[in-house]
N, C-alpha and C positions, 0 to 999 in steps of 0.2 A: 504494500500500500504506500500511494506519494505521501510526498510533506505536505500538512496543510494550507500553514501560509495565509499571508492576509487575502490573498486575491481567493484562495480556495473560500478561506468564510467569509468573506462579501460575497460571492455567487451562492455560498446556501443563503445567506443573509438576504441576498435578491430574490431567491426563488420563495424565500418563507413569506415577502413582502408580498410580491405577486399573490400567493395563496389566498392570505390575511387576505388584500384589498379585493381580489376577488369577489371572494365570497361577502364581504359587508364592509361599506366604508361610509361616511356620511356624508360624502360627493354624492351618493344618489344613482351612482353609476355601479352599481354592484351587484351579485347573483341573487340577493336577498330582495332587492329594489324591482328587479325584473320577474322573478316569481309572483312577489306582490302585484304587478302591477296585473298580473289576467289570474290569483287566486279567487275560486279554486282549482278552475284549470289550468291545467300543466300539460306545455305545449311540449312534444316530442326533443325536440332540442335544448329544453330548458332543464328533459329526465336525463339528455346525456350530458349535457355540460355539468348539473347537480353529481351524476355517477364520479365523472372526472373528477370534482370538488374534493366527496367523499374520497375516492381513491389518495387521495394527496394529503387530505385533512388524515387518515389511517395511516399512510408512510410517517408521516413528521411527528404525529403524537405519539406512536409506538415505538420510533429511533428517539427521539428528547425521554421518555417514561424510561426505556429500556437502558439508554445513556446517564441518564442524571439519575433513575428512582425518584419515589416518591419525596425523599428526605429533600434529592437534589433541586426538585420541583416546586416545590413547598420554600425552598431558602431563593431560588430564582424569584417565586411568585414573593415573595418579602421584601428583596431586593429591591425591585423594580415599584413596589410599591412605598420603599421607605425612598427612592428615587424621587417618587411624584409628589409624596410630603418634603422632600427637601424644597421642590421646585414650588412645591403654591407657598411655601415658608417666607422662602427668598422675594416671591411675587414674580417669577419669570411664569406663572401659570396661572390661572383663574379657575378654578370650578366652576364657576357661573358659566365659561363659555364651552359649554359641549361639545363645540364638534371639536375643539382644540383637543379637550380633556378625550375625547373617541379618538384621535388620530395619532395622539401617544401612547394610550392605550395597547392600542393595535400594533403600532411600532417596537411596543416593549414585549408585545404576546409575540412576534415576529422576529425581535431577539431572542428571547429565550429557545426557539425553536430550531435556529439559525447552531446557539450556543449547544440545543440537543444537539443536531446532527454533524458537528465537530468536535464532540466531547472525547470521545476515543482515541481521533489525532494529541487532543491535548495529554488526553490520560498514557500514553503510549509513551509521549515526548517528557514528559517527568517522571514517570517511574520506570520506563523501559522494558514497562510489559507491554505483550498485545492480548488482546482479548482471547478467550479460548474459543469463540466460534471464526477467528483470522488464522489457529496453525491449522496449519498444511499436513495432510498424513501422506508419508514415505516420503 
């Protein structure tokens, strides 16, 4: 397996964003936005691009759960929210304006996801193990 590398975790970083914004952002432009707009029906293309969604939303939560555990996910989800209390602390952030407070949100749900699926590279690179489902038999 390569090095990870900054440019490797910006592109999971990009791809976790892409997901995120996908699936609901509060641009209005999102897979949540477009179901609602002909619920209850669901138009043929709206069940595969949802499929898609799913498929992607199962890859990322199951490599970051599997990567971090629960412990890891749980200190992630703390992080990022003793993060947003620094920031409305300082006033660089408002509560009051929601879609600010949804677009960080989503950015920091988007890190963390990013952070699941380079967790291994990182774990590999300080302790010099690799995982037991990476050896190689013979």
């Amino acid at each position: 397996m390569g090095e990870l590398g900054i440019g490797g975790f910006l592109l999971r970083w990009l791809a976790a964003i892409v997901l995120v914004g996908l699936t609901y952002n509060p641009a209005g432009t999102s897979f949540m936005h477009w179901v609602a707009e002909t619920f209850p029906r669901v138009e043929p293309l709206q069940a595969v691009a949802g499929v898609v969604l799913l498929g992607g939303w199962v890859f990322f939560l199951r490599s970051t759960w599997t990567a971090l555990g629960s412990v890891g996910v749980l200190l992630g989800v703390a992080f990022f929210a003793a993060v947003t209390w620094l920031f409305v602390s300082w006033g660089w952030l408002s509560l009051a304006d929601t879609g600010i407070v949804t677009w960080v949100a989503l950015a920091m749900l988007s890190f963390l996801l990013a952070i699941g699926l380079s967790w291994s590279h990182v774990r590999r690179r300080v302790t010099g193990q690799s995982p037991v489902d990476e050896v190689g038999s013979g």
